[in-house]
C-alpha positions as CSV (number, residue, x, y, z in Angstrom):
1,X,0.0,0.0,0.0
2,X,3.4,2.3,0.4
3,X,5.6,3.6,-1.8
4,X,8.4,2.4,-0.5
5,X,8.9,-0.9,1.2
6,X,11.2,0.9,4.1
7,X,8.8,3.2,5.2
8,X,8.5,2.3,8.6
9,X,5.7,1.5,10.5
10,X,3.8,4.6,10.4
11,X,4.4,5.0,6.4
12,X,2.5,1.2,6.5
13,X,-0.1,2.8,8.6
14,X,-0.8,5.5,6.4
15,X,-0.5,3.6,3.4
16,X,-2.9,0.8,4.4
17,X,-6.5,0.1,3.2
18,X,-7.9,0.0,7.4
19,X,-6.5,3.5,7.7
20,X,-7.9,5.0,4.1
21,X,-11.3,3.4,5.5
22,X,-10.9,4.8,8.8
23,X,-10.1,8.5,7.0
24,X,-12.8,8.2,5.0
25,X,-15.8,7.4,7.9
26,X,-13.9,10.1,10.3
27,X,-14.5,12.7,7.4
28,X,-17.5,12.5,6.4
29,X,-18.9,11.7,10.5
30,X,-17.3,14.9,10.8
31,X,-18.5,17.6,7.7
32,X,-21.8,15.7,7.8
33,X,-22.5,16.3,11.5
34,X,-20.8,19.8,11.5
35,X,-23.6,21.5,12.7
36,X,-24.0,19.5,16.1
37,X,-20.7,19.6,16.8
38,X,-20.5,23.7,16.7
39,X,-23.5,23.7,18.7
40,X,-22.1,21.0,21.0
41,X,-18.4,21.9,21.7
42,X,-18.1,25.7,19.6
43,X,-16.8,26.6,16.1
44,X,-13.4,26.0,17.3
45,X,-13.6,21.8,18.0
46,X,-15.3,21.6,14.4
47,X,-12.2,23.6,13.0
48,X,-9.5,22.1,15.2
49,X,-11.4,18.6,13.6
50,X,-11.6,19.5,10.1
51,X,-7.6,21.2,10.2
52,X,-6.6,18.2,11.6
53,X,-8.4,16.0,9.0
54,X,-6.4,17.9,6.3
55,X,-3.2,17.5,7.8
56,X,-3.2,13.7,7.8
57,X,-4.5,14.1,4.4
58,X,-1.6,15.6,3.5
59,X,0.7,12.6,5.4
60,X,-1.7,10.2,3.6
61,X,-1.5,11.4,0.0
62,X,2.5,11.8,0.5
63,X,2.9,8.1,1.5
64,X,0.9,7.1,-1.5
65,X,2.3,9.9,-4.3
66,X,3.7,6.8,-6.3
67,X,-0.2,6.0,-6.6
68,X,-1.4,9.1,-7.7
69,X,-1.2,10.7,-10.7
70,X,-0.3,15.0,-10.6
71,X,-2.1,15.6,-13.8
72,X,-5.3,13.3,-12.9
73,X,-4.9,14.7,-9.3
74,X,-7.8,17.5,-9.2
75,X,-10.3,18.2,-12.2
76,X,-9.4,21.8,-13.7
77,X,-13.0,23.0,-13.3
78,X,-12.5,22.5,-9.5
79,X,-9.2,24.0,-9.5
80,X,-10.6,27.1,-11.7
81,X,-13.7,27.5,-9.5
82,X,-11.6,27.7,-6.3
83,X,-8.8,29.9,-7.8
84,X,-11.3,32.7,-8.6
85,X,-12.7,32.6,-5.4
86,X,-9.3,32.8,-3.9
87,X,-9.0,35.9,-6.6
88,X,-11.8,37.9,-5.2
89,X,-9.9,38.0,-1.6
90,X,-8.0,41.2,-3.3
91,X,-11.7,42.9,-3.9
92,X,-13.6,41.7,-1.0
93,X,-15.2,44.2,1.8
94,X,-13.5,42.3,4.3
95,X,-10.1,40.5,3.0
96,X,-9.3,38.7,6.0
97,X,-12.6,37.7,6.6
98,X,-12.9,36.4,3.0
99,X,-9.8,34.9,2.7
100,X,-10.5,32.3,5.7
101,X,-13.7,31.3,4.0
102,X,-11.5,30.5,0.8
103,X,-9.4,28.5,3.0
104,X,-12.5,26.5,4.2
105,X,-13.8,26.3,0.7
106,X,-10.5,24.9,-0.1
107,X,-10.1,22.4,3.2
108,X,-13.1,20.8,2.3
109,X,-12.6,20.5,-1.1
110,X,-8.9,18.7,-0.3
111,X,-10.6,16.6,1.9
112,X,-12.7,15.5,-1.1
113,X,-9.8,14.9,-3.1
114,X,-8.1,12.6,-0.8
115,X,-10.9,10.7,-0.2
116,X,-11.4,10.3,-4.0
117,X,-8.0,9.0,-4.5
118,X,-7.4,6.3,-1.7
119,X,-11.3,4.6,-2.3
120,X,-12.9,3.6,-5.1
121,X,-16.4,4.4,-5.7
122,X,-18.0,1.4,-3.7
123,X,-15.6,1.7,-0.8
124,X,-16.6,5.6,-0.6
125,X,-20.3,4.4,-0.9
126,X,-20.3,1.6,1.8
127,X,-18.3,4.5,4.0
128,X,-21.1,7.3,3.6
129,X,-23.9,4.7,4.1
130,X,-22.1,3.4,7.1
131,X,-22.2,7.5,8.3
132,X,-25.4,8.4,7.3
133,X,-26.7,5.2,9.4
134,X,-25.6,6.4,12.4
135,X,-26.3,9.9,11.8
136,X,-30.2,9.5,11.0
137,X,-30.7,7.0,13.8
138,X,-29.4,9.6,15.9
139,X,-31.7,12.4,14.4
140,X,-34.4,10.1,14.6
141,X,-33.6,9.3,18.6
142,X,-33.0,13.1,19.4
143,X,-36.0,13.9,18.0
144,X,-38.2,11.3,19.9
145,X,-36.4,12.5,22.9
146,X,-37.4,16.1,22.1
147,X,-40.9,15.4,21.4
148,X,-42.0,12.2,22.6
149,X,-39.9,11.1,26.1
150,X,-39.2,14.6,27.3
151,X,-41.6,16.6,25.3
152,X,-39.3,19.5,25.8
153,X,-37.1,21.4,22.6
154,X,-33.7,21.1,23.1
155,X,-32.9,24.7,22.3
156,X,-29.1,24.2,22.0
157,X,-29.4,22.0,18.5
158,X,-32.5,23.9,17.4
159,X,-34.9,20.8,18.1
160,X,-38.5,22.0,18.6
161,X,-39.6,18.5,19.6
162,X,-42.4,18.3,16.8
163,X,-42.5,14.3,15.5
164,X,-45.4,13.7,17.4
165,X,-47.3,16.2,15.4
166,X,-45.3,14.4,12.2
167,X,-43.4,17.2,11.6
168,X,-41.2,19.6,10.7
169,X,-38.7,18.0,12.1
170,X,-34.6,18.6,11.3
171,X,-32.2,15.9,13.6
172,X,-29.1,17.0,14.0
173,X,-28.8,18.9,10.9
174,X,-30.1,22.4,11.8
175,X,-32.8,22.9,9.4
176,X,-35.6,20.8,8.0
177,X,-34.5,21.3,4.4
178,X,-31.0,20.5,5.2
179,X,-32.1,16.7,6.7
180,X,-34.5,16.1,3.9
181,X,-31.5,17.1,1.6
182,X,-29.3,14.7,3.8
183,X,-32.3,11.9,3.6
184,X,-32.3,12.2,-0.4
185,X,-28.6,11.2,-0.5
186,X,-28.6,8.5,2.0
187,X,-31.3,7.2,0.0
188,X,-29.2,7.2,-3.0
189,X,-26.6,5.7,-1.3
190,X,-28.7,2.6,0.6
191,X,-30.0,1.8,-2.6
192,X,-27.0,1.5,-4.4
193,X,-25.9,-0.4,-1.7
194,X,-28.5,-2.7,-2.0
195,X,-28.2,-3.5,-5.4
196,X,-24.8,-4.2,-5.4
197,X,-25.2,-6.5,-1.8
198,X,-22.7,-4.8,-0.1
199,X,-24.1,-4.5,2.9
200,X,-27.3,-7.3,4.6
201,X,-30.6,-6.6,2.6
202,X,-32.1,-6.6,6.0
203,X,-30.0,-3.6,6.9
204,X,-30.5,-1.9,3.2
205,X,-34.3,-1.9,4.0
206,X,-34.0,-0.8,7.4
207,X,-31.6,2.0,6.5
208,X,-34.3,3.1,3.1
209,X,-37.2,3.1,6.1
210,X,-35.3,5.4,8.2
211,X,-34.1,7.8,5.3
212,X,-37.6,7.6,4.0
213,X,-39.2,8.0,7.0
214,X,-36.9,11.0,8.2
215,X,-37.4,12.6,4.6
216,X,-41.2,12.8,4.8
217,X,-41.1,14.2,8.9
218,X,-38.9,16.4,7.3
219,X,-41.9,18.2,6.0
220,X,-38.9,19.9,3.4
221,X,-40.7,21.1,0.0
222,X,-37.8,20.6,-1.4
223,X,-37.5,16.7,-0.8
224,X,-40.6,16.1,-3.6
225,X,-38.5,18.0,-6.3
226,X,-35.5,16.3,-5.0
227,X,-37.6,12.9,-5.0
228,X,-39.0,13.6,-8.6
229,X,-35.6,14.8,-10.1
230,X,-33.8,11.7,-8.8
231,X,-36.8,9.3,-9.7
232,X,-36.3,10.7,-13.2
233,X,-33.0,10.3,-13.3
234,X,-33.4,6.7,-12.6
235,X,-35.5,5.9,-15.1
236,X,-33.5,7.6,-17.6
237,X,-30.4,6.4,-17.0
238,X,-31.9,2.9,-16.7
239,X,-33.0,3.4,-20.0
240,X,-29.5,4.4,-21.7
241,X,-28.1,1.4,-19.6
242,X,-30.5,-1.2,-21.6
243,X,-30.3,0.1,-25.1
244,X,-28.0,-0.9,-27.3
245,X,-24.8,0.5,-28.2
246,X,-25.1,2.0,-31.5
247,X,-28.6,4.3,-29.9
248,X,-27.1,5.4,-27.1
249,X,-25.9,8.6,-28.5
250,X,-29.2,9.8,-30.3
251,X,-30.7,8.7,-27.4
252,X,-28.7,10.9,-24.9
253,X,-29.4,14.1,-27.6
254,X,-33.4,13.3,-27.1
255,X,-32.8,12.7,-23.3
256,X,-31.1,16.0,-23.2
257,X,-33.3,18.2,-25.4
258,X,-36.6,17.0,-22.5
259,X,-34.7,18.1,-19.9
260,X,-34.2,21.6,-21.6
261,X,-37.8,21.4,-22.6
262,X,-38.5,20.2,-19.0
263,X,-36.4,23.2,-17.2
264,X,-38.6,25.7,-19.3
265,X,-42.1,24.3,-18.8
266,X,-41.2,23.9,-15.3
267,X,-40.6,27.7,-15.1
268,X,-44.0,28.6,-17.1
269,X,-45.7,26.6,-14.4
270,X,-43.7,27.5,-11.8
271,X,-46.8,29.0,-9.8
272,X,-49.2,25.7,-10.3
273,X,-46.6,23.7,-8.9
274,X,-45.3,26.2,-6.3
275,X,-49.1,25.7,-5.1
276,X,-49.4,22.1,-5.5
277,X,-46.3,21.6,-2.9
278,X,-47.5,24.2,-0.8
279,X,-45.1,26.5,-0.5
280,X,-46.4,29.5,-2.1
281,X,-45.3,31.6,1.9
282,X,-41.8,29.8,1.1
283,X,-40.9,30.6,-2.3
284,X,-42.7,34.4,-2.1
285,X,-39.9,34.8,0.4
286,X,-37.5,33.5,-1.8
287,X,-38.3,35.7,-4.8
288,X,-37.6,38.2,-2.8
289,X,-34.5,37.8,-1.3
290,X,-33.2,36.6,-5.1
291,X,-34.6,40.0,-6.2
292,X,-32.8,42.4,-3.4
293,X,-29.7,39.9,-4.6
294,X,-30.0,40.5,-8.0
295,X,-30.1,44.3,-7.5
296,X,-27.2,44.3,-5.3
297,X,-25.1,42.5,-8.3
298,X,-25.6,45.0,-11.1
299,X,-23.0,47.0,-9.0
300,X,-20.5,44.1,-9.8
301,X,-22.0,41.9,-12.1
302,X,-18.6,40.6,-13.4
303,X,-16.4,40.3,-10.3
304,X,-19.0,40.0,-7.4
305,X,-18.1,41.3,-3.7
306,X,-16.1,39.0,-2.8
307,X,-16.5,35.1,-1.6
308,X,-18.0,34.6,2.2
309,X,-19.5,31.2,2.0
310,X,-22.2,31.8,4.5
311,X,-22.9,35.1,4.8
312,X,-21.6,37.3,7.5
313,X,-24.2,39.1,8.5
314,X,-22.1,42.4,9.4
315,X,-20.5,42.4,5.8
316,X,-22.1,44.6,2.9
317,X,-23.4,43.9,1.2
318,X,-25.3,41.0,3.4
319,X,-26.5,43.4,5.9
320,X,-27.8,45.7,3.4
321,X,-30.1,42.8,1.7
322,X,-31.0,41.9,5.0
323,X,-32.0,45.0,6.1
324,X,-34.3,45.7,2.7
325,X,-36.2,42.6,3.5
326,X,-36.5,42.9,7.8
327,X,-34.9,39.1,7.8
328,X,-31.4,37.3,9.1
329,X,-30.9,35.4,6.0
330,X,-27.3,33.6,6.8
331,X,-27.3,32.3,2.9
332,X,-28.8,33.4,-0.5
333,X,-31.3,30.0,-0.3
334,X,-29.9,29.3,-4.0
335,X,-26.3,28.5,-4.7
336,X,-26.3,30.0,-8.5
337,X,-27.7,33.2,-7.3
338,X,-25.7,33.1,-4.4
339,X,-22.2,32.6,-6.4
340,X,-23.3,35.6,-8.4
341,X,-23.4,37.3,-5.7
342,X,-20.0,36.7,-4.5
343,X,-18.3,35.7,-7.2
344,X,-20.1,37.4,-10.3
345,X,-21.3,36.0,-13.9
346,X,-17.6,34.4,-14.1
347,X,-17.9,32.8,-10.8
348,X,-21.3,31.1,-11.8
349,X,-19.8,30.3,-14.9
350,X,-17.5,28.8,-13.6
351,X,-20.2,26.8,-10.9
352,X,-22.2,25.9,-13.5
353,X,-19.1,24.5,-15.8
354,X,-17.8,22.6,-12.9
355,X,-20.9,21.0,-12.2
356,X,-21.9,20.1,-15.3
357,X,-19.0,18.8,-16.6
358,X,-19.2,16.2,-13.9
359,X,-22.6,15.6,-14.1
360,X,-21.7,15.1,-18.1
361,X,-18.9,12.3,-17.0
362,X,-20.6,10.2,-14.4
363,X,-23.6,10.1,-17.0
364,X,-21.4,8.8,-19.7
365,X,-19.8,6.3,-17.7
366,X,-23.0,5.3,-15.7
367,X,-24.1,4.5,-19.0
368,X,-21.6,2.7,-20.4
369,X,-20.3,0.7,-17.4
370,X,-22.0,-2.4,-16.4
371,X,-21.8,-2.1,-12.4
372,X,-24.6,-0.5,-10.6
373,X,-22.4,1.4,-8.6
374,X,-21.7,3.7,-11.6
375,X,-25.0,5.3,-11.4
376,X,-24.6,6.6,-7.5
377,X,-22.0,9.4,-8.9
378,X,-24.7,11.0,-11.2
379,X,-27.3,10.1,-9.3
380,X,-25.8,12.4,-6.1
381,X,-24.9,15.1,-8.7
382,X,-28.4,15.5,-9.9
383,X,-29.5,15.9,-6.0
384,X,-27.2,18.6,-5.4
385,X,-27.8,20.5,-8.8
386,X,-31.3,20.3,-8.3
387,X,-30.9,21.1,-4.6
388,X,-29.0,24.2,-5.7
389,X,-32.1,25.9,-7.0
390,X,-33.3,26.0,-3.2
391,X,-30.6,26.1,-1.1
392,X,-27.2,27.0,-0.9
393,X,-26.2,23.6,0.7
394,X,-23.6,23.1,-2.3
395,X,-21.3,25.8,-1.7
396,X,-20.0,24.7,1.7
397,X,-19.7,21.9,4.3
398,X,-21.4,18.5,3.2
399,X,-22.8,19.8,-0.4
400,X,-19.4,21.2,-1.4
401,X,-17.9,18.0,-0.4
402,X,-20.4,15.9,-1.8
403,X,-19.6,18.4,-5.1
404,X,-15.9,18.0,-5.6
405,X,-15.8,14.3,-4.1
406,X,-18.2,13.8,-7.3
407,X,-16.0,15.9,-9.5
408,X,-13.3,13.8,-8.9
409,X,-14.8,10.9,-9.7
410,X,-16.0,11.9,-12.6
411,X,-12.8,13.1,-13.7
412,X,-10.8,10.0,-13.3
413,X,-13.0,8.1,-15.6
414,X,-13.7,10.4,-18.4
415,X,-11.1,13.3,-18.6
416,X,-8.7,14.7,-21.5
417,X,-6.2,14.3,-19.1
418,X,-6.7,9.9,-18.7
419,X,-5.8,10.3,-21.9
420,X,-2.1,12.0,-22.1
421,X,-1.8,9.8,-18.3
422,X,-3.2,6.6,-19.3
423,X,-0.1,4.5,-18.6
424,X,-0.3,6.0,-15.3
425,X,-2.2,5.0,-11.9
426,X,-3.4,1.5,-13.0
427,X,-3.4,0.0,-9.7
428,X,-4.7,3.3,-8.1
429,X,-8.5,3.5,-7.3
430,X,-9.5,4.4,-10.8
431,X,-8.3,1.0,-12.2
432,X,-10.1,-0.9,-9.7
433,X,-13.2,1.0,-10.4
434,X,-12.9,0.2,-13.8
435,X,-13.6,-3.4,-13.2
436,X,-16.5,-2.6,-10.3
437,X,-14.3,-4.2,-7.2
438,X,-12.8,-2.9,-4.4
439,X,-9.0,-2.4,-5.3
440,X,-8.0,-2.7,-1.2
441,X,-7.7,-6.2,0.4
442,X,-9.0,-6.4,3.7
443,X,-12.1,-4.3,2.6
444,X,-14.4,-6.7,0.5
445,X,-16.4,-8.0,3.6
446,X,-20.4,-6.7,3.7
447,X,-20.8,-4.4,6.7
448,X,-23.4,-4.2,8.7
């Protein structure tokens, strides 16, 4: 697993498949249950926890450099997207201020990268299910706690204690939207899981129950378009994966013009099925907020003022929207409007390019490739894109890493860089996902 067979003990530690495992869980336990552990032990512990993450990150990805390939390292669109917000430090209200966000931006994103290139795409989905398992049931119990044993909110994670009323409910997560966005991707996940029997189909339909379950106490209008996007998806790409070779590409042109049909008769009925979900009050706000936005970027329209992440609510020109609309608004409740925002109409370019270029590879591949396990890459991509009309979830903390982790897999399979490097990495994680196994030993066992 080394590069070197003299590198000591803790080089073999590094280097093995039990510690990349081990990385993996610890990451994603930790950006996935972010919020509870700020509310739990401060800001600082999630920081100290995430710094610390990218630090053996670093130590892992030296020991393994002789597995990893420079030019296949990061895809460009990510490295683009995060150079430009790294440029807009230098016109930012607040260049301190912006330039720690940038290195969170970046953190998480490196994080992503790691885990990209020491598992293969079932070893990364048998580690998220594994993490999303534990943190549901634990949503689940604290809210039965909350509203069913103690019947009191527990103020400190933002619990109101309403499951016995069958909702809204949020777990652990903060908000209501950010679980049911949460339950849409462990769903994803279990299912793949289940169709490639990596883990006991008594545990696959427990954990669909519980992500289901949660999604719908969730009470999130989101989760329906989430639910509908992603049930689409499936039956799409289902359909590519069953017809025959030579029809697959006039069949991806048809697939792709209904979607752009789709996107526009979506918007012309916007209002009918704004009032069909019932969330007229919701998305009136909304409208709003992306109005006051949209006024505040024809001052910068190119460059933006400057990346934040989550808005600080002292900055201009955050306050300033804020103050227009009488509300605390800590994000813009859409990532596209919100890079344009902060990053202008070359930073959502750039959003947009990154995404879809991924979203473009996983598809191909998914469609192409005879494992199951190809389709969770598009699958999650379509979730966040879709998510990113509502929320801003993609731009930091789980979504962003859920974004570039994605990105990178994408990239290793379909790139014009696999191309100049193909004699390069072939018994790094790519290769092995090439054939649909595990490419660690010690790792091929179900889990539970």
């Amino acid at each position: 697993m080394t590069d070197a067979p003299h590198a000591g003990w803790f080089g073999t530690l590094l280097g093995s498949a039990s510690f990349a495992r081990a990385f993996t869980l610890t990451v994603f336990a930790a950006v996935f249950s972010s919020f509870a552990i700020e509310r739990i032990a401060g800001s600082v512990t999630s920081l100290t926890i995430v710094t610390s993450l990218c630090l053996i990150g670093v130590a892992v990805m030296v020991v393994r450099r002789r597995e990893i390939s420079l030019l296949r390292l990061v895809p460009t669109s990510v490295i683009v997207f995060v150079g430009w917000a790294f440029a807009s430090v230098f016109w930012s209200s607040d260049a301190g201020k912006s330039f720690w966000s940038w290195v969170s931006l970046l953190g998480i994103a490196f994080l992503a990268v790691v885990i990209g290139h020491v598992r293969d795409t079932l070893q990364t989905v048998r580690a998220l299910g594994d993490v999303l398992r534990v943190l549901l049931t634990v949503s689940l119990v604290v809210e039965v706690l909350s509203g069913i044993l103690l019947d009191i909110p527990f103020a400190f994670l933002g619990v109101q204690g309403d499951i016995a009323a069958f909702g809204p409910i949020q777990g652990i997560f903060g908000t209501r939207n950010l679980l049911g966005f949460v339950a849409v991707i462990a769903l994803i996940t279990f299912l793949i899981e289940y169709r490639t029997q990596s883990v006991r189909p008594g545990v696959s339909v427990a954990s669909v129950v519980l992500a289901g379950g949660l999604a719908v106490l969730s009470d999130s209008p989101t989760v329906v378009v989430l639910a509908l996007a992603v049930g689409l998806a499936v039956a799409a790409l289902a359909l590519v994966r069953h017809a025959a070779p030579e029809r697959r590409a006039a069949l991806q042109l048809s697939l792709g013009a209904l979607v752009v049909i789709g996107v526009f008769v979506g918007y012309a009925a916007r209002h009918t099925i704004i009032a069909l979900l019932g969330a007229g009050s919701d998305f009136s706000m909304r409208v709003d907020l992306w109005n006051r936005m949209v006024d505040i970027v024809r001052f910068r329209p190119v460059q933006g003022w400057g990346w934040f992440g989550p808005w600080d609510l002292h900055e201009f020109p955050f306050n300033a929207i804020n103050a227009l609309l009488g509300e605390q608004h800590a994000t813009g409740l859409n990532a596209y409007f919100d890079v344009t925002l902060q990053l202008g109409w070359v930073g959502l370019v750039l959003f947009v390019a990154l995404g879809a270029l991924a979203l473009a590879r996983s598809w191909l591949v998914a469609g192409e490739r005879r494992s199951v396990i190809y389709a969770w890459t598009p699958l999650v991509l379509v979730a966040l894109l879709v998510d990113s009309m509502f929320e801003s979830f993609t731009l930091t903390g789980l979504g962003w890493l859920m974004l570039v982790l994605c990105a990178v897999r994408a990239g290793q399979s379909r790139s014009w860089r696999e191309r100049l490097d193909s004699g390069v990495d072939a018994g790094g994680p790519a290769a092995a996902d090439d054939q649909g196994l595990p490419h660690a030993q010690g790792d091929q066992r179900p889990t539970g």
